[in-house]
Biopython code that builds the backbone (N, CA, C, O; Angstrom):
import numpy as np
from Bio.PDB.StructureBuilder import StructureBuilder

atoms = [
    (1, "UNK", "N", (-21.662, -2.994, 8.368)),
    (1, "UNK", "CA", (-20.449, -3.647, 7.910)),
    (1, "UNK", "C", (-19.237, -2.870, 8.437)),
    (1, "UNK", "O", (-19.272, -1.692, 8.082)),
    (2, "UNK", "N", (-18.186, -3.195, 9.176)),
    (2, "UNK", "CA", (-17.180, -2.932, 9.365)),
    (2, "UNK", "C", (-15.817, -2.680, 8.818)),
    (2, "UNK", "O", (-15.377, -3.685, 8.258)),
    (3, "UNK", "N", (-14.817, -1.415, 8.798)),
    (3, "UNK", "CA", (-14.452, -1.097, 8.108)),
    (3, "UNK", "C", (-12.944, -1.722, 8.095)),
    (3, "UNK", "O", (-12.159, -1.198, 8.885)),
    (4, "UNK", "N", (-12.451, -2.802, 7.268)),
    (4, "UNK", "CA", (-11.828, -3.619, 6.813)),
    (4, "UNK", "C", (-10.444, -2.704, 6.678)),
    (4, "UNK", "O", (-10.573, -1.636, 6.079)),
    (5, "UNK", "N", (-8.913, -3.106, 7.281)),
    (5, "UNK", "CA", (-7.592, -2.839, 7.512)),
    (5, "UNK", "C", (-6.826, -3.496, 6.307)),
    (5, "UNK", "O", (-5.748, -3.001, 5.975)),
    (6, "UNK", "N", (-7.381, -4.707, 5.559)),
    (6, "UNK", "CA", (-6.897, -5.099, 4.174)),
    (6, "UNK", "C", (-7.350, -5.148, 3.000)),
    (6, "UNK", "O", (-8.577, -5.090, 2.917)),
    (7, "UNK", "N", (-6.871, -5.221, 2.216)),
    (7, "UNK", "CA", (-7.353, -5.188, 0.466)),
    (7, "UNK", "C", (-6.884, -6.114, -0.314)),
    (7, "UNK", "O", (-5.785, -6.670, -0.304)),
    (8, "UNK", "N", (-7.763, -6.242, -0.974)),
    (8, "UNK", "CA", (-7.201, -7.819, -1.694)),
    (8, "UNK", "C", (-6.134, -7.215, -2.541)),
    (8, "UNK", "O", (-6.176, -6.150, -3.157)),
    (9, "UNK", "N", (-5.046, -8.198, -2.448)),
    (9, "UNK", "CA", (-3.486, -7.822, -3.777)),
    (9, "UNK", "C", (-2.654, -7.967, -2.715)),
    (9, "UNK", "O", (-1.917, -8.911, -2.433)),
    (10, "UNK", "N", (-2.906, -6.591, -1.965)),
    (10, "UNK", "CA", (-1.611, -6.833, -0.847)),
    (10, "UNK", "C", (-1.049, -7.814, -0.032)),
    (10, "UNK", "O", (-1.676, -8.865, 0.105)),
    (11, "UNK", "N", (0.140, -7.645, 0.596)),
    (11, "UNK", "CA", (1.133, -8.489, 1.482)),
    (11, "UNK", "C", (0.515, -8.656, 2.816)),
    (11, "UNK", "O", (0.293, -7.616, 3.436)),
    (12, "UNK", "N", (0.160, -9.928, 3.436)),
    (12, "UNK", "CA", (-0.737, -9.776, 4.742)),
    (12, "UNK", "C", (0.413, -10.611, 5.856)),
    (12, "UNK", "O", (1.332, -11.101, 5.198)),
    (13, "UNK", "N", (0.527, -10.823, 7.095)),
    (13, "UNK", "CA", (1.319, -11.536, 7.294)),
    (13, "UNK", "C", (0.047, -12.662, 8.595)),
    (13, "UNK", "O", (-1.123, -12.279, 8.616)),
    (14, "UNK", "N", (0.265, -13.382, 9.129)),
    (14, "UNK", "CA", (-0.774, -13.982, 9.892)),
    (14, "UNK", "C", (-0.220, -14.160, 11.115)),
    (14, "UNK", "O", (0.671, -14.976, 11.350)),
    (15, "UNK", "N", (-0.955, -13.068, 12.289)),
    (15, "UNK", "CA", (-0.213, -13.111, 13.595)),
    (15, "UNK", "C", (-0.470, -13.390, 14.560)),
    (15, "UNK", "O", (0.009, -12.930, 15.596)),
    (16, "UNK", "N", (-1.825, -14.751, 14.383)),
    (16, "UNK", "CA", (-1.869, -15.793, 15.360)),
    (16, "UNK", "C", (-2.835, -16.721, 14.758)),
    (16, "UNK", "O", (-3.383, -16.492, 13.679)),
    (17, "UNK", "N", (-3.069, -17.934, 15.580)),
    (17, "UNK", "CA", (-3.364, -19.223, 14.756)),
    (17, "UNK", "C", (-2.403, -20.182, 14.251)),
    (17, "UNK", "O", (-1.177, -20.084, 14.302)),
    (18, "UNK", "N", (-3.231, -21.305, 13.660)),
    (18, "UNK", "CA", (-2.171, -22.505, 13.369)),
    (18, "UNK", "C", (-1.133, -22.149, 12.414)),
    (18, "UNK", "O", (-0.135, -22.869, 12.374)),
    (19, "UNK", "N", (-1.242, -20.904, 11.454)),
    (19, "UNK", "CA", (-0.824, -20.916, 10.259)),
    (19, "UNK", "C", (0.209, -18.963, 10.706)),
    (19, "UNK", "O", (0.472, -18.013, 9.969)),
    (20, "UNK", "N", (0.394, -19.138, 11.772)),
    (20, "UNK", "CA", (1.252, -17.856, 12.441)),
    (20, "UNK", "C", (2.300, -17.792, 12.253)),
    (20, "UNK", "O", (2.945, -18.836, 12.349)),
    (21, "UNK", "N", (3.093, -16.364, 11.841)),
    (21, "UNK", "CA", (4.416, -16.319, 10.877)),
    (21, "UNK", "C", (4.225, -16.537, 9.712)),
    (21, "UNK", "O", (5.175, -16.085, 9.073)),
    (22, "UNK", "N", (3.344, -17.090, 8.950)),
    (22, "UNK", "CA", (3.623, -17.244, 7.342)),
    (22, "UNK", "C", (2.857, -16.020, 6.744)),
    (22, "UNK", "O", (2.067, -15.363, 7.422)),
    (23, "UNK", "N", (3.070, -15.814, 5.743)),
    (23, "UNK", "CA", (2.860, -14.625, 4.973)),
    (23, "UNK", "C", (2.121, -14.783, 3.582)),
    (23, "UNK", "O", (2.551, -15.798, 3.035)),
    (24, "UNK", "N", (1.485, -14.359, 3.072)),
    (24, "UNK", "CA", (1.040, -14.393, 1.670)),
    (24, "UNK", "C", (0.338, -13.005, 0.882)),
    (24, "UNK", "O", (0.295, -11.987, 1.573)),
    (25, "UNK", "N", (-0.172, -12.931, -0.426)),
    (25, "UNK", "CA", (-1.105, -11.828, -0.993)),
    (25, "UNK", "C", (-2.054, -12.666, -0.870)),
    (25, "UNK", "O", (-2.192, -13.869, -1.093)),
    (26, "UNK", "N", (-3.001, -11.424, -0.283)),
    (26, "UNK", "CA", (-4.874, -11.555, -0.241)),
    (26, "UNK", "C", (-5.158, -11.706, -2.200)),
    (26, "UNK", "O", (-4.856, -11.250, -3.303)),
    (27, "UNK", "N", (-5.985, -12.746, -1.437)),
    (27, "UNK", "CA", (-6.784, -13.463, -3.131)),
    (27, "UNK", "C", (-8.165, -12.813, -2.919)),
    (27, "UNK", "O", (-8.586, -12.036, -3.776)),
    (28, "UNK", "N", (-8.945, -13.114, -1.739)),
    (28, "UNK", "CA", (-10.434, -12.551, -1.860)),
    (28, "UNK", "C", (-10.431, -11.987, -0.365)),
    (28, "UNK", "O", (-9.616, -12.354, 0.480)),
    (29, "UNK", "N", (-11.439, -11.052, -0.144)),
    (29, "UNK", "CA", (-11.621, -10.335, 1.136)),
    (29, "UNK", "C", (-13.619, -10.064, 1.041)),
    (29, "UNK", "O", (-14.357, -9.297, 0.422)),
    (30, "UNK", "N", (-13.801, -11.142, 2.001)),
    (30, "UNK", "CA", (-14.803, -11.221, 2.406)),
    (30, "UNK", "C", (-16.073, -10.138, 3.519)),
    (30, "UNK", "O", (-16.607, -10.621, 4.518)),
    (31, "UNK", "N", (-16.316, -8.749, 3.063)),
    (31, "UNK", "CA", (-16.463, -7.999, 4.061)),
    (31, "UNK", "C", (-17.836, -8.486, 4.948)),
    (31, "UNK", "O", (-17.894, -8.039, 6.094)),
    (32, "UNK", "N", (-18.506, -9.021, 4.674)),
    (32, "UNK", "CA", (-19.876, -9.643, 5.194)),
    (32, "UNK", "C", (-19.301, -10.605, 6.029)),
    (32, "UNK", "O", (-20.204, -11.040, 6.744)),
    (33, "UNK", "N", (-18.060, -11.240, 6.331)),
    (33, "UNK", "CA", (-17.945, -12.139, 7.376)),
    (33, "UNK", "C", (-16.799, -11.936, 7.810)),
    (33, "UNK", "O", (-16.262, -12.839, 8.451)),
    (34, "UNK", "N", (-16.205, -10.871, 7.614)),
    (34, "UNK", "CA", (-14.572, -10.110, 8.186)),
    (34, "UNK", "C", (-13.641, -11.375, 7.487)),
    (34, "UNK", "O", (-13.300, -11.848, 8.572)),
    (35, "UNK", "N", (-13.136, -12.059, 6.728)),
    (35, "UNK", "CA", (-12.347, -13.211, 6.681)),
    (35, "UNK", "C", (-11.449, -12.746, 5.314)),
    (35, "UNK", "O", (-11.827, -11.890, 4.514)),
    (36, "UNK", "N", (-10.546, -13.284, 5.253)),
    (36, "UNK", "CA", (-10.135, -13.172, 3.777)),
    (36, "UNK", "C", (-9.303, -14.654, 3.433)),
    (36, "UNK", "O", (-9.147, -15.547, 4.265)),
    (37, "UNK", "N", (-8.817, -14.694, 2.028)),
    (37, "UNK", "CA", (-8.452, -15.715, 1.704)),
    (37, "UNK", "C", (-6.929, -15.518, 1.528)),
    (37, "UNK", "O", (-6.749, -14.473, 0.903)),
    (38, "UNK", "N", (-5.693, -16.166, 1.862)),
    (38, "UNK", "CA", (-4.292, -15.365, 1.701)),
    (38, "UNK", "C", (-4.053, -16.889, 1.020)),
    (38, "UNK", "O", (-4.470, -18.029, 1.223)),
    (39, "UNK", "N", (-2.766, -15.952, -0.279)),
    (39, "UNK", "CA", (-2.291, -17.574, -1.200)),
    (39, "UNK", "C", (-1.054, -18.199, 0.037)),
    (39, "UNK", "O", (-0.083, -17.582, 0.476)),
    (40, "UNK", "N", (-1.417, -19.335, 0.309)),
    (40, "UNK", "CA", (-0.466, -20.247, 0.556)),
    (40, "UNK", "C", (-1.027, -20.610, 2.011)),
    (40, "UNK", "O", (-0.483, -21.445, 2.734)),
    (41, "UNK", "N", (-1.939, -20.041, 2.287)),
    (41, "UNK", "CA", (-1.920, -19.905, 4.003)),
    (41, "UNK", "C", (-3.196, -20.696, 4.254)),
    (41, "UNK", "O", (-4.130, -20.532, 3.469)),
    (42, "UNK", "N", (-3.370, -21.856, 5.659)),
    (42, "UNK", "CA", (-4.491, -22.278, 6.080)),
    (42, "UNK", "C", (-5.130, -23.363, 5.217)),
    (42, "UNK", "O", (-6.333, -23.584, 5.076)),
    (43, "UNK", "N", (-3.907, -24.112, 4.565)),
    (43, "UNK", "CA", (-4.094, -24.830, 3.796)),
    (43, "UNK", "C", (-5.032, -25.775, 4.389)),
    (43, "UNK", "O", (-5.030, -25.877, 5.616)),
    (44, "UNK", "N", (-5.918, -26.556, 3.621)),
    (44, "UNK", "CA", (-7.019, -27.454, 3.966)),
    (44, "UNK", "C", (-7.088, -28.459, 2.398)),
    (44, "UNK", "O", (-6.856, -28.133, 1.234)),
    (45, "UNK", "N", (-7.560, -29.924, 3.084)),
    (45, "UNK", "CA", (-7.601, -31.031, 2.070)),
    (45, "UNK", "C", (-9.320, -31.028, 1.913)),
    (45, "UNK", "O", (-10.188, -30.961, 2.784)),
    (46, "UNK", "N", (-9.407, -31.114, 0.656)),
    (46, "UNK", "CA", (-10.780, -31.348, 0.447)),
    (46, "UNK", "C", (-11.565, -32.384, -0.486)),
    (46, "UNK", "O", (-11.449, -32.177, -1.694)),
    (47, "UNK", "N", (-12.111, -33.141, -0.209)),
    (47, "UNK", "CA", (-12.786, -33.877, -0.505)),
    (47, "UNK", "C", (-13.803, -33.465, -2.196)),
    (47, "UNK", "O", (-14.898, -32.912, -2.298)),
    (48, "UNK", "N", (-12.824, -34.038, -3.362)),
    (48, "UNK", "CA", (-13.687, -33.973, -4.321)),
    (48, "UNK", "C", (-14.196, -34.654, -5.231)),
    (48, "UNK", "O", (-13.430, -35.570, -5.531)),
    (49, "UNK", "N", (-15.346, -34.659, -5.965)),
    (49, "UNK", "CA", (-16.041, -35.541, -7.001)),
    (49, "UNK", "C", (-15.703, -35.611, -7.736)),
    (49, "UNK", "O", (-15.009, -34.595, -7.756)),
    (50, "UNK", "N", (-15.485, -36.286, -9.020)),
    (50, "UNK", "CA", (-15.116, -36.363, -10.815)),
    (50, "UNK", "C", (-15.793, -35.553, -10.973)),
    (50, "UNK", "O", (-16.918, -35.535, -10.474)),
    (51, "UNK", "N", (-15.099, -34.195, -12.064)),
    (51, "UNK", "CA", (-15.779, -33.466, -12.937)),
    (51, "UNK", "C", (-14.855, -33.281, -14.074)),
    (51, "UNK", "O", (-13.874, -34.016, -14.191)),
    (52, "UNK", "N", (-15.084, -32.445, -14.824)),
    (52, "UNK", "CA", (-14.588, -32.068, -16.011)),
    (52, "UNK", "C", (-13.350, -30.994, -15.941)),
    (52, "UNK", "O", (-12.439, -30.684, -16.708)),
    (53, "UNK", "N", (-13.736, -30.619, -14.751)),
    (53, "UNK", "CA", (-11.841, -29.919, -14.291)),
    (53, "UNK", "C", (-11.175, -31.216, -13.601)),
    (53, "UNK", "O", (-10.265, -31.665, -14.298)),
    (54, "UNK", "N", (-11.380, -31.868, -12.513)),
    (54, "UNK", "CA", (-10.874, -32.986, -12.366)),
    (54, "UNK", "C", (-11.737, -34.504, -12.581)),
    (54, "UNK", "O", (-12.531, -35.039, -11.807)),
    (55, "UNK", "N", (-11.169, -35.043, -14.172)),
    (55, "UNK", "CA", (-12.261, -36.268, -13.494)),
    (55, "UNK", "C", (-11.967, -37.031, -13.035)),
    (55, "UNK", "O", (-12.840, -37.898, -12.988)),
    (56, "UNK", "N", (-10.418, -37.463, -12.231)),
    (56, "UNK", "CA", (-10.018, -38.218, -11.156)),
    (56, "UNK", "C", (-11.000, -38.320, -10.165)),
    (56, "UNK", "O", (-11.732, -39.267, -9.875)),
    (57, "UNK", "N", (-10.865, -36.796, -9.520)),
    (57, "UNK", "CA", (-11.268, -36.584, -8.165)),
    (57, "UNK", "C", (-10.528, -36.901, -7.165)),
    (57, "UNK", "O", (-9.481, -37.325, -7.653)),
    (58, "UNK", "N", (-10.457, -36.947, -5.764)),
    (58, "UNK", "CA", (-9.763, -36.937, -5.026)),
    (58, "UNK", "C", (-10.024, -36.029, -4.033)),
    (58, "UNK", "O", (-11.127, -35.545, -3.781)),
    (59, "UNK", "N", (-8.558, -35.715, -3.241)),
    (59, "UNK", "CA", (-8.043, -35.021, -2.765)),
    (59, "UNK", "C", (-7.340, -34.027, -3.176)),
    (59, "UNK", "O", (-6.148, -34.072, -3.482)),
    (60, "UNK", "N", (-8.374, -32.665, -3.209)),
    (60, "UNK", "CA", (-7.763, -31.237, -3.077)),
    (60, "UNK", "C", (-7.062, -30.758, -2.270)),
    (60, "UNK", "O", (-7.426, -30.896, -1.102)),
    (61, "UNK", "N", (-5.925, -30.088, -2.507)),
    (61, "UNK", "CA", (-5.611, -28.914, -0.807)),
    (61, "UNK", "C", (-5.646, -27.508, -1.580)),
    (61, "UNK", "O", (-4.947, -27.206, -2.548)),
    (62, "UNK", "N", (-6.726, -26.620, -0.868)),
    (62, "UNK", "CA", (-6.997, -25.404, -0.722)),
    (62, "UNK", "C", (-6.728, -24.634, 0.014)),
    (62, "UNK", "O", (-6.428, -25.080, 1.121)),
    (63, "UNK", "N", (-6.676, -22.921, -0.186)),
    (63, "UNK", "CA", (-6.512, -22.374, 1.215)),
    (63, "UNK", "C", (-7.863, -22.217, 1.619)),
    (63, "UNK", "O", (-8.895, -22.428, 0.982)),
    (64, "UNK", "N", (-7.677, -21.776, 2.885)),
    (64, "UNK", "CA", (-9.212, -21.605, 3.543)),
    (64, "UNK", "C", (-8.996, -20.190, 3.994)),
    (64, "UNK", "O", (-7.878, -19.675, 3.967)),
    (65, "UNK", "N", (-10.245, -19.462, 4.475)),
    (65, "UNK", "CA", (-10.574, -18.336, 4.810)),
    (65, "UNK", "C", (-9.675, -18.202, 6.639)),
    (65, "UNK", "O", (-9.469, -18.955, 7.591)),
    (66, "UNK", "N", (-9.417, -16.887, 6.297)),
    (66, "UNK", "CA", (-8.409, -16.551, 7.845)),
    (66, "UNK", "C", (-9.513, -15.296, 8.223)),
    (66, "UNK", "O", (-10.434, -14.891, 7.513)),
    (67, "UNK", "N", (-9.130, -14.848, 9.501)),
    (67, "UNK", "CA", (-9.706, -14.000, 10.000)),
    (67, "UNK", "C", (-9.293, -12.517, 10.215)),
    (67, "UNK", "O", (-8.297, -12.210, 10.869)),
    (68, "UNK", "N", (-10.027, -11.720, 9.688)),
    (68, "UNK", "CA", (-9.209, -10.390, 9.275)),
    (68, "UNK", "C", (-8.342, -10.004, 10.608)),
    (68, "UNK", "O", (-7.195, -9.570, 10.506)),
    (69, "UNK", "N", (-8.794, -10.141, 11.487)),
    (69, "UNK", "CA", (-8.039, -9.476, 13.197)),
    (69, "UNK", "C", (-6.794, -10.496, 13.308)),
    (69, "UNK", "O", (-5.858, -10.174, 14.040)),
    (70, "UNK", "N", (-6.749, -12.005, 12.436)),
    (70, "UNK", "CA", (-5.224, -13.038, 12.496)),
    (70, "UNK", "C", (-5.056, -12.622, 11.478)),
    (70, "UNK", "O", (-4.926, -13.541, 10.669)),
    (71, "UNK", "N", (-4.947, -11.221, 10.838)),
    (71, "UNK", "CA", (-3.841, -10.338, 9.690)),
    (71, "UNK", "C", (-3.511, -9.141, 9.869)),
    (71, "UNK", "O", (-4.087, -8.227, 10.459)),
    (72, "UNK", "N", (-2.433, -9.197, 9.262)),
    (72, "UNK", "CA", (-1.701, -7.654, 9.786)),
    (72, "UNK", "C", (-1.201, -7.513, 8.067)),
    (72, "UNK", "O", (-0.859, -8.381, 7.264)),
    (73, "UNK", "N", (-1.287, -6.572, 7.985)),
    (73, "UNK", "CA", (-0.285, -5.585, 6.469)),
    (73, "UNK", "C", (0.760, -5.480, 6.563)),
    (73, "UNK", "O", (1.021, -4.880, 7.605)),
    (74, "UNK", "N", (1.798, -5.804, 5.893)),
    (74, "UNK", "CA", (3.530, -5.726, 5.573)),
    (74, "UNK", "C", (3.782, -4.255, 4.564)),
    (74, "UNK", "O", (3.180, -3.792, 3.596)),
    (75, "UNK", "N", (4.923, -3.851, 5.311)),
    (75, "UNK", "CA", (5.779, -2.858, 4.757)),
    (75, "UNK", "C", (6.532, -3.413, 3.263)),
    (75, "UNK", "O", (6.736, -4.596, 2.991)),
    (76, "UNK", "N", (6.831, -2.377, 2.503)),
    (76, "UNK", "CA", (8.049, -2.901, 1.690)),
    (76, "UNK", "C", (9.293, -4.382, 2.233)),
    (76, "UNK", "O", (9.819, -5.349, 1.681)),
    (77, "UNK", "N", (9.276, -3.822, 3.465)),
    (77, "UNK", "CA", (11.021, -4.537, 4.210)),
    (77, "UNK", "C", (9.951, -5.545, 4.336)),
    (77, "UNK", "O", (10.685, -6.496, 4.067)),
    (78, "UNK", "N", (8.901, -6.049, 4.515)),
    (78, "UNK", "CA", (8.382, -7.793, 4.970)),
    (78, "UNK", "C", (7.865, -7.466, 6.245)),
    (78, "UNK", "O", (7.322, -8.522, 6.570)),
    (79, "UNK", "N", (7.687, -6.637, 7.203)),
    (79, "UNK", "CA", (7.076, -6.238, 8.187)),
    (79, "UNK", "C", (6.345, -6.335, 8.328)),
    (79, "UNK", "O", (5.786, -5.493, 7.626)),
    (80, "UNK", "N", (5.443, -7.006, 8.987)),
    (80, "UNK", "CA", (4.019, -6.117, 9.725)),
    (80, "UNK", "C", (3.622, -5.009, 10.238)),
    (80, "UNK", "O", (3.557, -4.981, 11.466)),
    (81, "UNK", "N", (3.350, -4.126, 9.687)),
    (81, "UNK", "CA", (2.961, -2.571, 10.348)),
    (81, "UNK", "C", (1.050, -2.497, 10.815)),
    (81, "UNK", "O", (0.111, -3.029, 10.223)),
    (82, "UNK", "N", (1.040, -1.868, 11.724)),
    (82, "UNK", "CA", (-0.170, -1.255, 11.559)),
    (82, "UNK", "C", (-0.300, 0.356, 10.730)),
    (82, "UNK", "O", (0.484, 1.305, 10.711)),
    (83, "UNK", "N", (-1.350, 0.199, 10.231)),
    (83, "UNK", "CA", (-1.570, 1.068, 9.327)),
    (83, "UNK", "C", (-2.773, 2.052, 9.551)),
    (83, "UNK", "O", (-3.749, 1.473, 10.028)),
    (84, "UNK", "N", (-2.940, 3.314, 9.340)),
    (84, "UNK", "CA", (-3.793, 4.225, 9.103)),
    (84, "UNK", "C", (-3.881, 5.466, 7.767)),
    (84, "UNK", "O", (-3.196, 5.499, 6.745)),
    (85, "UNK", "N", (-4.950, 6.404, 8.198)),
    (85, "UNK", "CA", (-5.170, 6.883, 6.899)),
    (85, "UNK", "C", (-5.110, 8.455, 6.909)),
    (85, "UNK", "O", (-5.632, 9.139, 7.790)),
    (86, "UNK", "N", (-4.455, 8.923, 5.893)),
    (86, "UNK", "CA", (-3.849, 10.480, 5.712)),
    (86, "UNK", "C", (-4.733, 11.098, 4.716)),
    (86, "UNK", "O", (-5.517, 10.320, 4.173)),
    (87, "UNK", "N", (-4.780, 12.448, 4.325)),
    (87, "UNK", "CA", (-5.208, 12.743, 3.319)),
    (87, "UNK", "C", (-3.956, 13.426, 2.721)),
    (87, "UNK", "O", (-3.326, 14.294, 3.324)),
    (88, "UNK", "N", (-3.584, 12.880, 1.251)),
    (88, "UNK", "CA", (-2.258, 13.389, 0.376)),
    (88, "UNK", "C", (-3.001, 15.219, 0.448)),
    (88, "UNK", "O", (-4.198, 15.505, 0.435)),
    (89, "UNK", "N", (-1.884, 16.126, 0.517)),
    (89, "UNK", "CA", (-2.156, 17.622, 0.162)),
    (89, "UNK", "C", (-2.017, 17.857, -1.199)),
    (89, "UNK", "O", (-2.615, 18.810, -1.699)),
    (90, "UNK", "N", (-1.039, 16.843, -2.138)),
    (90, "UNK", "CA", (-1.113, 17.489, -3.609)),
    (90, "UNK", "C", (-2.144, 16.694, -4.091)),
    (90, "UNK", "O", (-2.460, 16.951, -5.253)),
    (91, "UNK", "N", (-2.709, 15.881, -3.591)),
    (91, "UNK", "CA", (-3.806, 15.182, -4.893)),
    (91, "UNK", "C", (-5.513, 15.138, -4.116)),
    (91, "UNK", "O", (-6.474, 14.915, -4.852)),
    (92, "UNK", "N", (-5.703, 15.352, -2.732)),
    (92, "UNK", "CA", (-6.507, 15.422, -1.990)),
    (92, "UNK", "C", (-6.731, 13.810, -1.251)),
    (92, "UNK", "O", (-7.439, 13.655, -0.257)),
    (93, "UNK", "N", (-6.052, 12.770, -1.883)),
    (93, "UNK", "CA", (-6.856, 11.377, -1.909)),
    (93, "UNK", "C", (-6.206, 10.729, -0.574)),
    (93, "UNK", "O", (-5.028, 10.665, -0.223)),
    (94, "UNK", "N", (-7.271, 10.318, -0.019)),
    (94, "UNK", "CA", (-6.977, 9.319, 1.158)),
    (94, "UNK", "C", (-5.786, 8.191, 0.813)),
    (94, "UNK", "O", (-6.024, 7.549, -0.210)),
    (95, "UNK", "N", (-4.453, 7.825, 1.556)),
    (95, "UNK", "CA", (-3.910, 7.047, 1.238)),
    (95, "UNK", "C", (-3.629, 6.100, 2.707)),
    (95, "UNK", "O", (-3.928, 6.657, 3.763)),
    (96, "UNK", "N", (-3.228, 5.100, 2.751)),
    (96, "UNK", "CA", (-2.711, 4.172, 3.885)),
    (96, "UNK", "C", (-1.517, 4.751, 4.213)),
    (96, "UNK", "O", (-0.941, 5.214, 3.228)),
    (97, "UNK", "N", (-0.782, 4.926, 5.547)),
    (97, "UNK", "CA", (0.448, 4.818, 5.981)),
    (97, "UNK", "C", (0.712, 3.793, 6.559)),
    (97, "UNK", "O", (-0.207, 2.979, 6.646)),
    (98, "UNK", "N", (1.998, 3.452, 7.146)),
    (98, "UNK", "CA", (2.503, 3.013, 7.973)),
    (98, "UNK", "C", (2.246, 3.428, 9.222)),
    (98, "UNK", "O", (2.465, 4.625, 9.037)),
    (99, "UNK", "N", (1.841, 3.323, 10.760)),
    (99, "UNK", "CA", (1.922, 3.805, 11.722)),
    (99, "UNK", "C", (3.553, 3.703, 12.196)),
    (99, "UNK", "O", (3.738, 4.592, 13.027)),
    (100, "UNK", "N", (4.321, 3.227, 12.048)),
    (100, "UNK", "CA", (5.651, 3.308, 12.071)),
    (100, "UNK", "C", (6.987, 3.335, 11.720)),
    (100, "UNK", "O", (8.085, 3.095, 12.223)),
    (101, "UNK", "N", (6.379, 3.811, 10.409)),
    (101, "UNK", "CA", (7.705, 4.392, 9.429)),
    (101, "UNK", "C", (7.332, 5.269, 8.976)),
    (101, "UNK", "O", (8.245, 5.956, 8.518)),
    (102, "UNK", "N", (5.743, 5.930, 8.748)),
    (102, "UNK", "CA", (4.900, 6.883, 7.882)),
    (102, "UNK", "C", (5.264, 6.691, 6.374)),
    (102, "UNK", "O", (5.408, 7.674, 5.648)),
    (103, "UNK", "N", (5.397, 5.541, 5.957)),
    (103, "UNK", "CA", (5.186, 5.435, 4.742)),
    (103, "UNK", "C", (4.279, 5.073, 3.930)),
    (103, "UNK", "O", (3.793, 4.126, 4.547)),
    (104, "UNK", "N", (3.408, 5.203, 2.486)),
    (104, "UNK", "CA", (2.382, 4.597, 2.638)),
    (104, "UNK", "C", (2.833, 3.251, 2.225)),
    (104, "UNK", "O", (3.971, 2.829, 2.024)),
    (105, "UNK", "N", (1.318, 2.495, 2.121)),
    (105, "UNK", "CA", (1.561, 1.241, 1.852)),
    (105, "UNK", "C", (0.887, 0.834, 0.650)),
    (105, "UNK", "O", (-0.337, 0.796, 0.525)),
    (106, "UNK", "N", (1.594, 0.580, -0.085)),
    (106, "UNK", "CA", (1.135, 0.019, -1.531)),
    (106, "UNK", "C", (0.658, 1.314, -2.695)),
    (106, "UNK", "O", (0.288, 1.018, -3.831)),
]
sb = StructureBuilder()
sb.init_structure("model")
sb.init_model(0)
sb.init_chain("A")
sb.init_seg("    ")
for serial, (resi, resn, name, xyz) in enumerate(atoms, 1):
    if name == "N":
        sb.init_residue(resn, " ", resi, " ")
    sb.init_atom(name, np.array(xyz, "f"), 0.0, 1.0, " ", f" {name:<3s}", serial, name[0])
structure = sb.get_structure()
């Protein structure tokens, strides 16, 4: 399994594909198929049955799964940064930076 650049909560931005430039927080992060799910992004209509959450049925729109390499991590300012990993000296613990502000992230 490969070692994954996002975490679900955080600010992702999407920097290629149909859904490029828009931005959202990771809902789920899929490490068995690199993908994650971002709110608002890759929206898709879906086809559903009467149930007891909807017993209309209809037409859903969901997001759909993006691909971890069409996401990048945002700074405080709304940025996309690439990011890597430090070890803090007062607490010992691995944290994320910024590769170009050295700040961490989140």
């Amino acid at each position: 399994m490969a070692k994954l650049h996002i975490k679900k909560g955080e600010n992702v931005m999407v920097i290629a594909g149909n859904s490029k430039g828009q931005s959202g927080r990771v809902l789920v992060v899929d490490a068995q198929t690199n993908r994650a799910i971002v709110e608002g992004v890759n929206m898709i209509s879906k086809n559903t049955k009467p149930s007891a959450d909807n017993p209309k049925g209809g037409i859903v729109k969901q997001e759909a799964s993006v691909h971890m390499s069409n996401l990048m991590a945002m700074d405080k300012d709304g940025k996309p940064v690439r990011t890597s990993v430090q070890v803090d000296e007062s607490t010992g613990k691995k944290i994320r930076i910024s590769k170009k502000s050295g700040e961490a992230i989140k």
